[in-house]
N, C-alpha and C positions, 0 to 999 in steps of 0.2 A: 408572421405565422399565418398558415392559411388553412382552409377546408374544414373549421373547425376545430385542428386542434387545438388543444389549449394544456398549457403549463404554468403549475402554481410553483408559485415562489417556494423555496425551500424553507419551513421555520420549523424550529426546537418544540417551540408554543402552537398550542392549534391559531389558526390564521383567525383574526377578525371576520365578520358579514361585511365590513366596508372592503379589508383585504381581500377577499374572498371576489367579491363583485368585480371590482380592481381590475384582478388579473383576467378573468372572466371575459370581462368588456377590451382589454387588449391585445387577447389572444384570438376570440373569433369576431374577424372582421365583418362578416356578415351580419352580425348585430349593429354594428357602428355604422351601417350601409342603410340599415332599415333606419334608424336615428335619425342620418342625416337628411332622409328622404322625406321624411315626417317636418323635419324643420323645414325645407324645402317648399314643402306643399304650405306650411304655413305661411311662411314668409313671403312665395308667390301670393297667395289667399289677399294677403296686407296690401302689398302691391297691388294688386287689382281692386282692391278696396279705395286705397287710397287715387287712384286712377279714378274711379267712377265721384270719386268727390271733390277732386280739386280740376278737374279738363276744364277747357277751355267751354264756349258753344257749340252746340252740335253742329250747328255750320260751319264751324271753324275747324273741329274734331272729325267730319267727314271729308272735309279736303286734306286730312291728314294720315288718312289709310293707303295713301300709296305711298309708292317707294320715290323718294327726290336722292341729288346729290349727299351720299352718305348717312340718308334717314329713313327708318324703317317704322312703318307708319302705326305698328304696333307695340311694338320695343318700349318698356317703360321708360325706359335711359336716355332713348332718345327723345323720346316727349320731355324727359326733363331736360335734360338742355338746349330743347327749345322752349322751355317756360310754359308748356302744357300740364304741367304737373307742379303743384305750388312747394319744391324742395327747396330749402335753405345750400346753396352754393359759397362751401369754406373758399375755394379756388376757380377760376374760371377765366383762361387763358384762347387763344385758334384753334388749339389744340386737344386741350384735355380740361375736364371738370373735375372736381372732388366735392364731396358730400358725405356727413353721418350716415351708418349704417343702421337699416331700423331698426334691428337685433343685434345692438351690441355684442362681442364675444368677448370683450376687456374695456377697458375704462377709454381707453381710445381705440375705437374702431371705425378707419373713414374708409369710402370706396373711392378710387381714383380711375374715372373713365374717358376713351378715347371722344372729342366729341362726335365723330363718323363715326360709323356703325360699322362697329369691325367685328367678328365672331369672336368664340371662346380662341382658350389659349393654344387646344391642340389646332385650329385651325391656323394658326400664325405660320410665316416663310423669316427665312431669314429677315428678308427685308426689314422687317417688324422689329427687329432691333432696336433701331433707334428710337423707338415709339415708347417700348418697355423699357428702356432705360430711362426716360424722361419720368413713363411714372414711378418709378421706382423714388426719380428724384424728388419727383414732387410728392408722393406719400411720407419723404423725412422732412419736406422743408415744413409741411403741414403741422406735423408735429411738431417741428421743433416753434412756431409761431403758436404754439398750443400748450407752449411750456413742459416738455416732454424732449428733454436733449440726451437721455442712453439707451445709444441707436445700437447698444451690445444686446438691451433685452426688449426688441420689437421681432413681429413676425410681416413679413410682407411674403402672399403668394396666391396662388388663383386655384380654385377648384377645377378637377380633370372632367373634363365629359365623361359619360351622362350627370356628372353631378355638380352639376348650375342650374340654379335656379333661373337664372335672366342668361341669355346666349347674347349678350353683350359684353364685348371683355370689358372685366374689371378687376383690380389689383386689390386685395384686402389689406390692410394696414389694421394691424394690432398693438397695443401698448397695452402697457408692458405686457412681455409677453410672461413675466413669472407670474402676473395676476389673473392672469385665465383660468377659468373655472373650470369644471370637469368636463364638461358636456363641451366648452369652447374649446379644448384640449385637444378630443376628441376629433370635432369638425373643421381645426387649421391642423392635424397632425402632419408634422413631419415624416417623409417616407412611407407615406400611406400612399394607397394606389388612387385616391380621391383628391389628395392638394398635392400640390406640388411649388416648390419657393420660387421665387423671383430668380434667385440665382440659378435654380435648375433650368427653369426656364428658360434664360440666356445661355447655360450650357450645351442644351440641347438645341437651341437654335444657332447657334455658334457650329456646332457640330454638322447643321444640316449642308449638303452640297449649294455651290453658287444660286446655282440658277430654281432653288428650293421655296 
């Protein structure tokens, strides 16, 4: 639903203040926009935080502001998978890294990143295919090494532009997905115009013309 409007649920009984809110928060999008924007700024905020406390030497840290094969010299994601940033790496293949999310949204929430520096999701071409399928893969093998094997109630999917915080792709990996909170509910929502699935993702790039 869009533009504001908003529709309450039909009850016999006057609605709850929790029902009430509810429906509120799922009807105008625009609030859910402002939300995630706020968590955003926070969790950039963290990230930069933790950037200025774990980098390398400043001599080391200034030969690292330009751009080399696949690295972009200010990119959090990529400083951490060059070990400029002291994260804990669940996974870490040629390919791709995974790591804890610092803002959990469920009890297991990893990010799985390309380790080249490749843009957000809407930037992807077909090509990119086989890249998103590998993390896909590797956000269940994660899990499942994590004691977490019903792969019927996880969410895996990537925020739309403008709303990334880090414009490095990365795959969200959620477990379970029925124990997300309200506010985690909200910011991986399904069929919102802000995330969007792994599978949609592959749809839409599937869909795209060859040479796309």
């Amino acid at each position: 639903m869009h533009g504001g409007e908003c529709t309450l649920i039909a009850s016999c009984a006057p609605p709850s203040l929790a029902h009430f809110v509810w429906n509120r928060l799922l009807a105008c999008e625009s609030v859910l926009s402002v939300l995630f924007v706020y968590r955003s700024s926070v969790q950039s905020g963290e990230m930069a935080a933790a950037e200025g406390a774990n980098t390398m030497s400043d001599e080391t840290s200034a030969q690292s502001t330009y751009h080399r094969d696949g690295y972009e010299g200010k990119c959090v994601f990529c400083k951490i998978v060059h070990k400029e940033i002291d994260t804990e790496l669940m996974y870490c293949d040629e390919e791709l890294a995974c790591f804890k999310d610092v803002k959990p949204g469920a009890p297991h929430h990893y990010l799985v990143i390309p380790n080249s520096h490749v843009g957000n999701c809407k930037s992807l071409k077909k090509e990119h295919i086989p890249l998103v399928e590998k993390m896909v893969e590797v956000g269940k093998k994660m899990l499942q090494q994590n004691n977490f094997t019903d792969l019927n109630d996880i969410r895996l999917g990537f925020h739309w532009p403008p709303f990334c915080s880090i414009a490095h792709l990365h795959l969200h990996v959620l477990a379970p997905a029925s124990q997300m909170g309200f506010i985690s509910r909200m910011f991986y929502r399904i069929d919102s115009y802000w995330f969007i699935t792994a599978e949609q993702l592959l749809e839409r790039l599937n869909s795209l013309p060859e040479n796309s």
